[in-house]
C-alpha positions in Angstrom: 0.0 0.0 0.0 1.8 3.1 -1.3 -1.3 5.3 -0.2 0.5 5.1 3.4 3.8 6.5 2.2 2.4 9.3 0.5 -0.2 10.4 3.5 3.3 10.3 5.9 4.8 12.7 3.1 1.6 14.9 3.1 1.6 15.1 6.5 5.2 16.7 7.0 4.0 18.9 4.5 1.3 19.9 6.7 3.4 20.1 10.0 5.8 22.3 8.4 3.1 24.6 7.3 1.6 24.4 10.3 5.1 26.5 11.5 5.3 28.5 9.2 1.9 30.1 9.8 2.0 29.8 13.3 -1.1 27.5 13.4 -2.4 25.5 16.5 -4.5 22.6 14.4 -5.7 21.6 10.9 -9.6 22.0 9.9 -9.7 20.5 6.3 -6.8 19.1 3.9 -7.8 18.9 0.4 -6.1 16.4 -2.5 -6.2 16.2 -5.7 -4.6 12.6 -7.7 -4.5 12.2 -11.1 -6.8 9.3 -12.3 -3.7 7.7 -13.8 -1.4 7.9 -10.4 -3.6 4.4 -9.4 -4.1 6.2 -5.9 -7.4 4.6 -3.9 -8.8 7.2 -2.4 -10.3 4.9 0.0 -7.0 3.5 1.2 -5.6 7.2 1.4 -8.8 8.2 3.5 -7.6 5.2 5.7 -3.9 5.9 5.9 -4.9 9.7 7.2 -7.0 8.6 9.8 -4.8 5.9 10.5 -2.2 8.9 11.4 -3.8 11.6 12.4 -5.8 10.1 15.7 -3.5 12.5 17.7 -2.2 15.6 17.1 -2.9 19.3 15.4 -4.4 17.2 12.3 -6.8 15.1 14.2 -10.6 15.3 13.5 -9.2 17.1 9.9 -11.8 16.6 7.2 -10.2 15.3 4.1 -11.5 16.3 0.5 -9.6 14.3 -2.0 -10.4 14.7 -6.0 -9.4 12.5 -8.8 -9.1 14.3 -11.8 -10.3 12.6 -15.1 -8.1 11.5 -17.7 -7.7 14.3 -20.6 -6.3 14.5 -23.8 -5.4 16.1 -26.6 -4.6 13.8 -30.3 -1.4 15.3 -31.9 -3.2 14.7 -35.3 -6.7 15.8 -35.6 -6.7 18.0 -32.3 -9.5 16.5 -31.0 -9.9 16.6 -26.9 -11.6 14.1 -25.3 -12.2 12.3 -21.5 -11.3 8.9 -20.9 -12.4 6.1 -18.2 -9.1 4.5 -18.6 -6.3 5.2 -20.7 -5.7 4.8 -24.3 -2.7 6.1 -26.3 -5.2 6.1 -29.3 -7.9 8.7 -30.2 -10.7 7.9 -30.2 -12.1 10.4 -33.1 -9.5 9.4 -35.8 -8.1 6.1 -34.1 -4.6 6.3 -35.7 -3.5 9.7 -34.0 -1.7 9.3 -31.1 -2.9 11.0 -27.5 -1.1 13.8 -25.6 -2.5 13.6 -22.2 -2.6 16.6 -20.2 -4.8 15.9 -17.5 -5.1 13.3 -14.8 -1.7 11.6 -15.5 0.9 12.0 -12.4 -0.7 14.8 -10.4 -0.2 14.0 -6.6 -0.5 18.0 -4.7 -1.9 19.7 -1.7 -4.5 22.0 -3.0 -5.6 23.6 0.3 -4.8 23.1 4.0 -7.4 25.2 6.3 -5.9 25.6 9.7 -6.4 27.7 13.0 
């Protein structure tokens, strides 16, 4: 389960922010994985709670969003969604995809804290 290694990385994240802006606990953490990244938000959702039952980030809501997969074909242009990942449009089926949404994105969007 790799979801627990990247919770323990966004949590220093959120301790050092925590000192930076001089604040006491976190109210809400929100996520964002690209569809592609294979996170499950369900074993993230368990890793945080897992390792924040003490502590400024206890009781923190968590808001985590999986962004679609999106791309671009590098011969007809045309932009499309997909469920799962095809290096194929589906418009003109030979051209190749560009995708430029939903690949690797792991980030921190927002940390609320008091």
């Amino acid at each position: 389960m790799h979801e627990l290694g990247i919770v323990q990385s966004i949590l220093e994240i959120i301790e050092e922010q925590l000192k930076i802006h001089e604040g006491e606990r976190v109210v809400r953490v929100q996520l964002e994985f690209g569809a592609m990244t294979a996170v499950m938000p369900e074993a993230i959702e368990f890793a945080f709670q897992a390792l924040t039952r003490e502590g400024p980030v206890a009781g923190a809501t968590l808001d985590i969003i999986i962004l679609p997969i999106k791309g671009v074909c590098l011969d007809c242009g045309h932009q499309v969604e997909l469920d799962s990942y095809t290096p194929f449009c589906p418009a003109c089926v030979d051209g190749m995809l560009n995708i430029f949404q939903g690949k690797d994105e792991m980030r921190i969007v927002s940390i609320e804290i008091e």
